[in-house]
C-alpha positions in Angstrom: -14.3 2.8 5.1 -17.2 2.5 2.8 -16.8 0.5 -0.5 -18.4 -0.2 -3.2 -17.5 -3.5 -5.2 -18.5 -4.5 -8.6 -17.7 -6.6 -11.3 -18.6 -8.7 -14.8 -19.6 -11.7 -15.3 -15.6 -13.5 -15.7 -14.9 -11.3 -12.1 -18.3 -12.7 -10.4 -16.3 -15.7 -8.4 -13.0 -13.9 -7.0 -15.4 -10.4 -6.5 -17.0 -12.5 -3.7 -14.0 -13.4 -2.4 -12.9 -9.6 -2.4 -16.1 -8.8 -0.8 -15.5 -11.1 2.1 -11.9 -9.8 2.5 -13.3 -6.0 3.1 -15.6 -7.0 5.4 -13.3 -9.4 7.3 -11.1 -6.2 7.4 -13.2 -3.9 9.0 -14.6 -2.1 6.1 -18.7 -1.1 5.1 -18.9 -3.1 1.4 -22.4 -2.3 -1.0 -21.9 -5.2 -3.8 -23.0 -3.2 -6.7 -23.3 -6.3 -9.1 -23.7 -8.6 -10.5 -25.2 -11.4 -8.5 -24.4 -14.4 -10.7 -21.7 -15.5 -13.4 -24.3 -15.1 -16.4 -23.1 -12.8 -18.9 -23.2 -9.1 -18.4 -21.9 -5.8 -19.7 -19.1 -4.4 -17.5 -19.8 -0.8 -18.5 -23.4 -0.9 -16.4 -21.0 -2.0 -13.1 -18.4 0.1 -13.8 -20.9 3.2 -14.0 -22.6 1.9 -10.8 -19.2 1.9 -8.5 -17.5 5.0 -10.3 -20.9 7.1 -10.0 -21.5 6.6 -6.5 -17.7 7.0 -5.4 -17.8 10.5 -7.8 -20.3 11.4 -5.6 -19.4 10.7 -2.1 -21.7 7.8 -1.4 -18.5 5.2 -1.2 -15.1 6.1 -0.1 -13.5 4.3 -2.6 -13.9 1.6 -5.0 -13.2 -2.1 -6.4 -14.1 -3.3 -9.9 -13.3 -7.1 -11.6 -13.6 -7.7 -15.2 -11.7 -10.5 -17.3 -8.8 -8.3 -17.9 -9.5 -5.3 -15.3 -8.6 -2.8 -18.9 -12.8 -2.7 -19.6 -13.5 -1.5 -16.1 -10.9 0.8 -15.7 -11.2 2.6 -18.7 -15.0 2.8 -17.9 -14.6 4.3 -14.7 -12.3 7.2 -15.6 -15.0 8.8 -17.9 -16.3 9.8 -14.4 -15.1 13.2 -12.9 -13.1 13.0 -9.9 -12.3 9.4 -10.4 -8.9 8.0 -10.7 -9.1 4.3 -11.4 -5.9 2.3 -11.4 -5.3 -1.2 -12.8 -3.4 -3.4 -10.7 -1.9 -6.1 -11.8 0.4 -6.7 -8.9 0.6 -5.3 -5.1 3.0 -2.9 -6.3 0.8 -1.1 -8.6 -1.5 -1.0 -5.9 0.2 0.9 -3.6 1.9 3.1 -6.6 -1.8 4.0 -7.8 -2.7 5.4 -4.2 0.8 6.9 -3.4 1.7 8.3 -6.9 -1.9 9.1 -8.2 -4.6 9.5 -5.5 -6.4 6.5 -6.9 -9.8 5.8 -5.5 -11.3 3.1 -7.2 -8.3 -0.1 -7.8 -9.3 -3.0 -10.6 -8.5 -6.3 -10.8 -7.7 -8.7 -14.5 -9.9 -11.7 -12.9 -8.9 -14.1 -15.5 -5.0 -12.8 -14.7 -4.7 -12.9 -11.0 -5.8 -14.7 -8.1 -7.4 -14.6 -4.8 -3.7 -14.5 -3.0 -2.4 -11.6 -5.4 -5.9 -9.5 -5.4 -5.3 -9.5 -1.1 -2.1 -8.2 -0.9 -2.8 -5.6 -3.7 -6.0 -4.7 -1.6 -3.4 -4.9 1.6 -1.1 -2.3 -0.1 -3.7 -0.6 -1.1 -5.2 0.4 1.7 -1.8 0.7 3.7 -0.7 3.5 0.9 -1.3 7.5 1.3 -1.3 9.9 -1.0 2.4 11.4 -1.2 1.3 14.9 -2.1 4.4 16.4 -3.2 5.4 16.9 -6.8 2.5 14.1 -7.2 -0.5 16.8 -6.4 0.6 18.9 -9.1 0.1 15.9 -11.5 -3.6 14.7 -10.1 -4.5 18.4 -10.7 -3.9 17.7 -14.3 -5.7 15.0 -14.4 -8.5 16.8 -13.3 -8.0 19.6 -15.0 
């Protein structure tokens, strides 16, 4: 799977680690940003991932802020994109069962390294139930 991967300046350190998890795991990662822990805006990261997931370049997503609330937020002004903060593996698979989530974000100053791999692990172990769920995405993007 292609992913893109991004993140702010408090997400820089565990979105490396993140990055090396994909890849270990078979999957085609583009780090969109940033490349250092100086201070940055997470809007311009969040607009970077969400963009080029809206339009097909990346399968899915990953974004890391301080709280993961910034990036989220910033991600569902995009069409097609349902962005889903997890906070724990549960949410994770929830957000890709329950909501056809294709871009998950992490709280980097709220989790760690161990938590953010079994989210990803559920994650990307989760389908898309359809069912009385497909009705609600349509809503969404309605």
């Amino acid at each position: 799977m292609k992913i893109a991967i991004g993140s702010d300046h408090a997400g820089y350190e565990l979105k490396k680690t993140v990055y090396a998890w994909l890849q270990e795991h078979g999957h085609e990662v583009e780090d969109m940003g940033p490349w250092s822990d100086d201070s940055v805006d997470y809007p311009d990261y969040a607009r970077k991932v969400a963009g080029t997931v809206a339009n097909g370049g990346h399968d899915q997503g990953v974004l890391l802020c301080g709280t993961g609330v910034g990036v989220s937020i910033a991600a569902n002004k995009f069409k097609g994109i349902r962005a889903v903060l997890a906070f724990n593996p549960e949410i994770a698979s929830l957000g890709r069962q329950h909501n056809n989530a294709n871009i998950i974000c992490f709280p980097a100053r709220f989790t760690d390294s161990e938590a953010i791999e079994k989210s990803l692990e559920n994650w990307f172990a989760a389908d898309f139930e359809g069912g009385r769920h497909e009705r609600r995405v349509a809503k969404i993007e309605s």
